[in-house]
C-alpha positions in Angstrom: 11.5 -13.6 17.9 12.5 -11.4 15.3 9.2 -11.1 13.7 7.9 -7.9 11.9 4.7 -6.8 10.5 4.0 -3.9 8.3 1.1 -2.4 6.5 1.6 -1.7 2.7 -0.6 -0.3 0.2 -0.2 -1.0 -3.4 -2.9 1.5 -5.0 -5.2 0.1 -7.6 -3.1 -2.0 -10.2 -5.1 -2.0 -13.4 -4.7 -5.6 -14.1 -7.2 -8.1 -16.1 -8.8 -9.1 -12.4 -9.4 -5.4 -12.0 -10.9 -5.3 -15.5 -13.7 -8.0 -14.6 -15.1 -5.9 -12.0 -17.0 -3.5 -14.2 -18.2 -3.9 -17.6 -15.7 -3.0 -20.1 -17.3 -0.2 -21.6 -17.5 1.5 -18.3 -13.6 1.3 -18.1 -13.3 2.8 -21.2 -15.2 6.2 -19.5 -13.5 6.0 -16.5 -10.0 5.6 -17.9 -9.5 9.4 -19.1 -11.0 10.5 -15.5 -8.4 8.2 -13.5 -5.5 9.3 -15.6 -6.5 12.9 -15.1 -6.9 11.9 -10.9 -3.8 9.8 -10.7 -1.2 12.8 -10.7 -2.7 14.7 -7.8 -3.7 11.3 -5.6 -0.3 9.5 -6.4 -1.3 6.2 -4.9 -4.4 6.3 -7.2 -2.2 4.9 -9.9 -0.2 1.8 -10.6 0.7 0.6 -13.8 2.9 -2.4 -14.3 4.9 -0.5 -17.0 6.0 2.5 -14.3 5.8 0.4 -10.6 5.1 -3.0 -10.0 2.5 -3.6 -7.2 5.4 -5.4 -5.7 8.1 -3.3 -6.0 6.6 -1.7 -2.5 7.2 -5.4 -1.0 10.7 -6.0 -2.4 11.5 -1.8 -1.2 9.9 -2.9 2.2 12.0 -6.2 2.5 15.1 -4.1 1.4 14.8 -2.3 4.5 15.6 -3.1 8.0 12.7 -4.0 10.0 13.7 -2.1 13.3 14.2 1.2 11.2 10.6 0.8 10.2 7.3 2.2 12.5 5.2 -0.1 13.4 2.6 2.8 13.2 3.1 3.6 9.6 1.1 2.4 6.2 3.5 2.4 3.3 2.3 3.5 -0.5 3.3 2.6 -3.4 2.7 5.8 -5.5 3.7 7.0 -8.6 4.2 10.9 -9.9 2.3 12.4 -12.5 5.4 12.0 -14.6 5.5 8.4 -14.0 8.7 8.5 -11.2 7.9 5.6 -8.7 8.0 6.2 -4.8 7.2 5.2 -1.1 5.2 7.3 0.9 4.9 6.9 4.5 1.2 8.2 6.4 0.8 7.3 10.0 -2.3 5.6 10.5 -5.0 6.8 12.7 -4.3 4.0 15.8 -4.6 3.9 19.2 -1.1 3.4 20.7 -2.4 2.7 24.0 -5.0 0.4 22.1 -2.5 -1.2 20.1 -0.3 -2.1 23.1 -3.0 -3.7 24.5 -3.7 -6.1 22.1 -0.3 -6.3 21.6 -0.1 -7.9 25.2 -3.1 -10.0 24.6 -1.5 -11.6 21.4 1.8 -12.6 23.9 -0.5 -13.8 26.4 -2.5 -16.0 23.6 0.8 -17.4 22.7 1.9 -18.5 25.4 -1.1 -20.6 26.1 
């Protein structure tokens, strides 16, 4: 019916809900160990200043939705110099699995 569904993955987004989960001065020693992490993970890392979270949903809704694998997880991740981009990494799924439950899901619908 011309529905899609992907998986996206915005990396941690330092944001002030992010900041309430620890006490503060426990972000202030962990900052200097993420930025040193952040350039070898790439999704480890989103800032609003280089990559909004969403800019992986507006690059997603950009493209066309047959083009896309259904068996793919999309990250947001950003270089160590700060250049924004999506990575594709299959996830580990079952195709046969997935077809299954794909069926079931039709079958549930039509009920």
């Amino acid at each position: 019916q011309g529905l899609y569904s992907s998986v996206v993955c915005p990396g941690l987004v330092m944001s002030n809900m992010t900041y309430r989960i620890l006490p503060v001065f426990l972000w202030k020693l962990l900052m200097p160990i993420m930025w040193l992490v952040s350039g070898p993970l790439g999704s480890f890392w989103v800032t609003a200043g280089k990559f909004l979270p969403a800019g992986l949903q507006v690059w997603l809704f950009k493209q066309k939705p047959e083009s896309l694998d259904a068996l793919v997880k999309y990250h947001s991740c950003t270089s160590g110099l700060g250049k924004s981009y999506v990575e594709a990494r299959k996830m580990d799924v079952d195709e046969e699995t997935a077809e299954k439950f794909y069926q079931k899901l039709l079958e549930l619908e039509q009920q």
